[in-house]
C-alpha positions as CSV (number, residue, x, y, z in Angstrom):
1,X,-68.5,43.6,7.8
2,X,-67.1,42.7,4.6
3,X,-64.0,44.7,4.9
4,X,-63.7,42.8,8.9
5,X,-64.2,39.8,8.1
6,X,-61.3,40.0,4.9
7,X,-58.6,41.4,7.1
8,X,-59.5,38.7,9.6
9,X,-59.3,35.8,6.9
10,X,-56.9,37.2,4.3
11,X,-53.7,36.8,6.2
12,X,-54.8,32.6,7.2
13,X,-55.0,32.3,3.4
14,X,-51.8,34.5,2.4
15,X,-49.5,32.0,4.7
16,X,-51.3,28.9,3.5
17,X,-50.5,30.3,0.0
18,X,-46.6,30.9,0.7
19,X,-46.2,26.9,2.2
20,X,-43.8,24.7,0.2
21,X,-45.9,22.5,-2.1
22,X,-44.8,19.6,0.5
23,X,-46.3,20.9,3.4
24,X,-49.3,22.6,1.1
25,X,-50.9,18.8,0.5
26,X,-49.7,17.5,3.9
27,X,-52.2,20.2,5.2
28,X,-54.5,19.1,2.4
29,X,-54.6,15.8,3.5
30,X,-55.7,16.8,6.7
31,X,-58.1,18.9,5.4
32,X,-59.2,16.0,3.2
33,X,-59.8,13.6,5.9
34,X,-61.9,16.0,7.6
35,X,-64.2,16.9,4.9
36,X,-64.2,12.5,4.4
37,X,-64.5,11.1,7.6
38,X,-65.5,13.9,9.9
39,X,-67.7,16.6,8.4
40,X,-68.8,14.0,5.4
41,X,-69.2,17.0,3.0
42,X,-71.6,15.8,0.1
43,X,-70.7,12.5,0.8
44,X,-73.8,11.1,-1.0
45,X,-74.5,13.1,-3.5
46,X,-71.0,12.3,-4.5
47,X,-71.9,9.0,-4.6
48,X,-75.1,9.5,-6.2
49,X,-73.7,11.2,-8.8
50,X,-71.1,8.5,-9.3
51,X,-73.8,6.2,-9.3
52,X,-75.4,7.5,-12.5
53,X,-72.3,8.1,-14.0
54,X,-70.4,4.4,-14.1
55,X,-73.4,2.6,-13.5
56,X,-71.0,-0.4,-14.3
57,X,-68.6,0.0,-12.0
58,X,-69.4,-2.2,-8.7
59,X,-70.2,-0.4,-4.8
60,X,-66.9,-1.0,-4.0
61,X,-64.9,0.4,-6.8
62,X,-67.6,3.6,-6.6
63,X,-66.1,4.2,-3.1
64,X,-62.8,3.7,-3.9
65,X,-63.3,6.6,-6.6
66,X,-65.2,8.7,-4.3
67,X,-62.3,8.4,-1.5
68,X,-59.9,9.7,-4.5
69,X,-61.9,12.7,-5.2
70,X,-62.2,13.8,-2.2
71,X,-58.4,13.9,-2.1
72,X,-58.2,15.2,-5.3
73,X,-60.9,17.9,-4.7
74,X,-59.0,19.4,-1.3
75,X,-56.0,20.0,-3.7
76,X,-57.7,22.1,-6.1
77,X,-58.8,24.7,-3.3
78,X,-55.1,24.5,-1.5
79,X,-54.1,24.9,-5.3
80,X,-56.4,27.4,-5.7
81,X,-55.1,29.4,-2.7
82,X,-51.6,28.9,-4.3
83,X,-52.2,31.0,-7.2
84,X,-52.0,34.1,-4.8
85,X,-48.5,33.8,-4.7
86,X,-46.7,31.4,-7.0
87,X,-44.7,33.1,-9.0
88,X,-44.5,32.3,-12.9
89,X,-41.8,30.5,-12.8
90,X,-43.7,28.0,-10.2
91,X,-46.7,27.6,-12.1
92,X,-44.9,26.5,-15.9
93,X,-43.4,23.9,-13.9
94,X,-46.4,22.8,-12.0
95,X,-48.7,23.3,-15.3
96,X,-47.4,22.6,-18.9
97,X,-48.8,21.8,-22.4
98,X,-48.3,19.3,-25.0
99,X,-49.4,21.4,-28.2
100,X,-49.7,25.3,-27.3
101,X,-48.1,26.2,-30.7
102,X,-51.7,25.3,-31.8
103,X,-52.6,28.7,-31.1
104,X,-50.0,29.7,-33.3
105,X,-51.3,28.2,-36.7
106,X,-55.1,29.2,-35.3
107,X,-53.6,33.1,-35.1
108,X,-53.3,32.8,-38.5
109,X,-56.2,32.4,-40.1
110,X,-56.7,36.1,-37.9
111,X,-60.0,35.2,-36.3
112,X,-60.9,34.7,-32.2
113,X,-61.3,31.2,-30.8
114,X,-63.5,29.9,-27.9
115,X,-62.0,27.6,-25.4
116,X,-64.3,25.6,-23.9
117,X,-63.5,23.0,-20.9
118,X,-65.1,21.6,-18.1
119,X,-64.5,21.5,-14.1
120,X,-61.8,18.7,-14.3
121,X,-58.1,18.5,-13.3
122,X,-57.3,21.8,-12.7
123,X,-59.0,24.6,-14.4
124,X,-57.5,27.4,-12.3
125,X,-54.0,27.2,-13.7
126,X,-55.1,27.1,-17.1
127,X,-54.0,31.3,-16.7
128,X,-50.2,30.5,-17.4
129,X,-51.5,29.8,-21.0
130,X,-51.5,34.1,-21.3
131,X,-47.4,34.2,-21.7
132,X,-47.6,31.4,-24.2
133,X,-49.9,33.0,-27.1
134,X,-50.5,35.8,-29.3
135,X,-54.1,36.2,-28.2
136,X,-56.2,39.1,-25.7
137,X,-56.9,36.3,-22.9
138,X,-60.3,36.4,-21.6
139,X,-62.0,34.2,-19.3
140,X,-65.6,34.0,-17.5
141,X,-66.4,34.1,-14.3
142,X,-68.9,34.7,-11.4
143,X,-68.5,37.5,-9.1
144,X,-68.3,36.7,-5.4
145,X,-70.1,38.5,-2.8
146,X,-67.6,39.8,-0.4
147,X,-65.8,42.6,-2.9
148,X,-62.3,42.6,-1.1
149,X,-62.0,39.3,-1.3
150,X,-63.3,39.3,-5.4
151,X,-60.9,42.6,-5.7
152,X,-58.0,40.2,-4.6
153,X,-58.9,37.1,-6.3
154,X,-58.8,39.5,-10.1
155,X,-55.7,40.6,-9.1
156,X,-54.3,37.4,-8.8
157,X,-55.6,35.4,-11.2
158,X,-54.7,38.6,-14.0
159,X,-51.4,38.5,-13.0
160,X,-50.6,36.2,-16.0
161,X,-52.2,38.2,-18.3
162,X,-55.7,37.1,-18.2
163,X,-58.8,39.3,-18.4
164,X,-61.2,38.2,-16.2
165,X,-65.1,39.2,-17.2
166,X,-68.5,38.6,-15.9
167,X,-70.9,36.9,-17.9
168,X,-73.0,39.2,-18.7
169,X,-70.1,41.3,-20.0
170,X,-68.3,38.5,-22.2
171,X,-71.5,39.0,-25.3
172,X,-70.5,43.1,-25.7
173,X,-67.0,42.2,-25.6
174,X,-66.6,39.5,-28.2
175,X,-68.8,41.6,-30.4
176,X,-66.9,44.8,-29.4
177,X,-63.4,42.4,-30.4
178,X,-64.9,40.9,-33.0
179,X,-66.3,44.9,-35.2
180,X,-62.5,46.1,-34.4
181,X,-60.6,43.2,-35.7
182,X,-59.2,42.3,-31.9
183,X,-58.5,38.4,-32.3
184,X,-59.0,37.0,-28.7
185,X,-59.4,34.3,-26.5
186,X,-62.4,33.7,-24.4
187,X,-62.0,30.7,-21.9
188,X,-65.8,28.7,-21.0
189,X,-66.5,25.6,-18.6
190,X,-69.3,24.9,-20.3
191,X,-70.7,21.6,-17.4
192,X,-72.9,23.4,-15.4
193,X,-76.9,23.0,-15.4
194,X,-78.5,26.0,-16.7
195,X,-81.8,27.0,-15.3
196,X,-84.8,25.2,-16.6
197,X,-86.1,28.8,-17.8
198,X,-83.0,29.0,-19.6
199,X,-82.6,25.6,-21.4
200,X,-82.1,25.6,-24.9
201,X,-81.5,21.9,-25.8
202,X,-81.7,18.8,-23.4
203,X,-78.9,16.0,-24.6
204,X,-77.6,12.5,-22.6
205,X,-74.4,13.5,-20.6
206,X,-73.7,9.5,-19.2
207,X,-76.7,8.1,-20.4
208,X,-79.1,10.8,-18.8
209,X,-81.3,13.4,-20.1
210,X,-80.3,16.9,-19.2
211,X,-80.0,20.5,-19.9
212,X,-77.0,21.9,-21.2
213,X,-75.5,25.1,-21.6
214,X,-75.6,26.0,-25.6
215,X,-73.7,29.7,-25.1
216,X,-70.2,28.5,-26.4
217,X,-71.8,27.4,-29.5
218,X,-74.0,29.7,-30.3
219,X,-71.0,32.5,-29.6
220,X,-68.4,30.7,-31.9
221,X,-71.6,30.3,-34.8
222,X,-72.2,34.3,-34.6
223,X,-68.7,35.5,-34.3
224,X,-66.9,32.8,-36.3
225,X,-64.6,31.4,-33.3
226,X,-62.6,28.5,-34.0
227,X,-63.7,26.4,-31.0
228,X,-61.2,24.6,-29.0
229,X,-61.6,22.1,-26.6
230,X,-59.1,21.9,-23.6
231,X,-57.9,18.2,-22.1
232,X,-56.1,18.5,-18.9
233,X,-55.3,15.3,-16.9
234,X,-53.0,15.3,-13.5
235,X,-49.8,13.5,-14.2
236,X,-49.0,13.8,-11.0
237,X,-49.8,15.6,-7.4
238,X,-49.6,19.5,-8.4
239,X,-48.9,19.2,-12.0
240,X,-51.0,18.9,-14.9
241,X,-50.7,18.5,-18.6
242,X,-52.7,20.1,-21.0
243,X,-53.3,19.2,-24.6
244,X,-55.6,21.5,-27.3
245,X,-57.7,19.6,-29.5
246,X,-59.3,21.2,-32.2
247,X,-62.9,21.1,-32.7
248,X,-62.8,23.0,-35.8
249,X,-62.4,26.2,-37.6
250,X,-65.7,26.5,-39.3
251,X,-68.2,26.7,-37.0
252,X,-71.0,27.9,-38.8
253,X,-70.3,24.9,-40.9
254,X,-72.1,22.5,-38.3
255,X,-75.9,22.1,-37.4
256,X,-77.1,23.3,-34.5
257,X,-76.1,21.9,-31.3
258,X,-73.3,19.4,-33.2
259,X,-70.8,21.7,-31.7
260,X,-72.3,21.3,-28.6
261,X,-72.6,17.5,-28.6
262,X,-68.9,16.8,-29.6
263,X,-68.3,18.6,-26.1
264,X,-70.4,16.4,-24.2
265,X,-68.9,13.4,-25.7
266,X,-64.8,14.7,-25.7
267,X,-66.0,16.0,-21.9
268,X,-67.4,12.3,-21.1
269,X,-64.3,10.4,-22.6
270,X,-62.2,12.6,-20.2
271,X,-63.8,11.9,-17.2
272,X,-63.8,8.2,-18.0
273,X,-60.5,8.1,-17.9
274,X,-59.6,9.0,-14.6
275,X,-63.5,10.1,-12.9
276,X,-61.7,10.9,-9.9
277,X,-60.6,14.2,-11.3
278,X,-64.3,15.1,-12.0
279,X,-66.4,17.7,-10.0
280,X,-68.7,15.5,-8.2
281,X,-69.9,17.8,-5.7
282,X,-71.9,19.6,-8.1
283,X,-75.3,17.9,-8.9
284,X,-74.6,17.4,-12.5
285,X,-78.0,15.6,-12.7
286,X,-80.2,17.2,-10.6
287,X,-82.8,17.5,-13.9
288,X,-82.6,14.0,-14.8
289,X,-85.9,13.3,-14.1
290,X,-87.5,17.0,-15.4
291,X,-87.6,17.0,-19.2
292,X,-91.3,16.3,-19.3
293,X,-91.7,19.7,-16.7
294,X,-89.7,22.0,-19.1
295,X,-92.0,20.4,-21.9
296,X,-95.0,21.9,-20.2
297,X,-93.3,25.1,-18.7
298,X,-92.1,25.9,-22.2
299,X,-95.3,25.6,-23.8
300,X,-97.4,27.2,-21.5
């Protein structure tokens, strides 16, 4: 069934892939209007979610916002489908940075760094970066069921130069890198909501209580990463601009969960900016209200 149902959707995505970047987001925009006005995909919890967010901004502007995403959020997936066959050529144009020859001065000082980023702008391109440094390129992902489809989607997105590697793979690899000297890259979106069984550490992300992922710092403490934090904002339709900004060199230097903290708050001022380009459909706070529960499952 797998294999059927690939060679019946494969070749729909191959020929959206090959459109001109014109008729890519006139197609998006349909698409967009249907997920809006038709379907009303995660309308609310969009909403919702800008709702705790900018808890300042009025009703009014929060729609406005949410009708942006939505626009914004279409684009990534047509962008997405994209990466199957721009070329690399495409892509630097499409997806540049302001300060890659920080890499440079960090290959130096002959140790790995962590990149760590959240789901905002577009985090898919960020695999152009490959060509640009001196680094092994690795970056995290979650396999997808159908394994044609996951088979094609490697392929693609290694292309550049990237390895791509499961999570439960990335801790033997950094430690296998880090006893043979390999200096590397390893690329994290660290927003997600772990599992209550999981949490570590609880901070305010916008004012609210939640639990956050603490695996970036607690990997670039261990293995002595300089830790990076990656700023990409859309400067137009289709193209991005990405700027490094240095977290530090001396990890193990900081207290726990300080690392972790000055992502939350670089990740926050981000989305301020321009909140359009967030993530929304994700339910970023759907354990707002459950600190007191992990108190009690934790110590039980």
């Amino acid at each position: 069934m797998q294999l059927i149902i690939y060679i019946l959707v494969y070749p729909i995505i191959w020929l959206i892939s090959i459109l001109p970047f014109r008729m890519l987001y006139l197609l998006s925009d349909g698409i967009s209007f249907l997920f809006y006005h038709i379907i009303g995909y995660r309308k609310e919890l969009v909403l919702n979610n800008l709702r705790v967010a900018l808890p300042q901004k009025t009703s009014k502007e929060l729609k406005k916002i949410r009708r942006k995403f939505y626009r914004h959020f279409v684009d990534i997936f047509m962008e997405m489908i994209k990466s199957f066959t721009i070329s690399k050529k495409s892509l630097n144009k499409h997806y540049t940075y302001t300060n890659i020859e920080l890499f440079d001065e960090l290959y130096k000082n002959g140790k790995s760094t962590i990149l760590i980023g959240s789901h905002y702008g577009n985090w898919e391109w960020i695999i152009s970066m490959n060509s640009f440094v001196n680094y092994k390129g690795y970056a995290v992902y979650a396999k997808i069921s159908n394994k044609y489809f996951n088979n094609k989607i490697l392929k693609s997105r290694e292309k550049f130069g990237v390895n791509f590697i499961q999570t439960y793979k990335i801790i033997p690899e950094i430690k296998n890198n880090y006893k043979n000297n390999i200096q590397s890259m390893y690329g994290f979106l660290s927003d997600q909501s772990p599992m209550l069984q999981k949490t570590h550490y609880w901070s305010d992300f916008f004012g609210v209580r939640v639990p956050i992922h603490t695996g970036a710092e607690m990997l670039a403490k261990k293995y002595d990463l300089n830790v990076v934090f990656l700023e990409t904002r859309k400067v137009k339709r289709g193209h991005y601009e990405t700027t490094f900004k240095l977290i530090t060199e001396t990890p193990q230097e900081y207290k726990d969960f300080e690392l972790t903290e000055l992502f939350l708050r670089n990740t926050e001022s981000l989305i301020k900016e321009a909140p359009e380009f967030y993530f929304w459909t994700h339910n970023r706070f759907k354990h707002k209200d459950k600190y007191d529960v992990y108190l009690k499952m934790r110590n039980n």
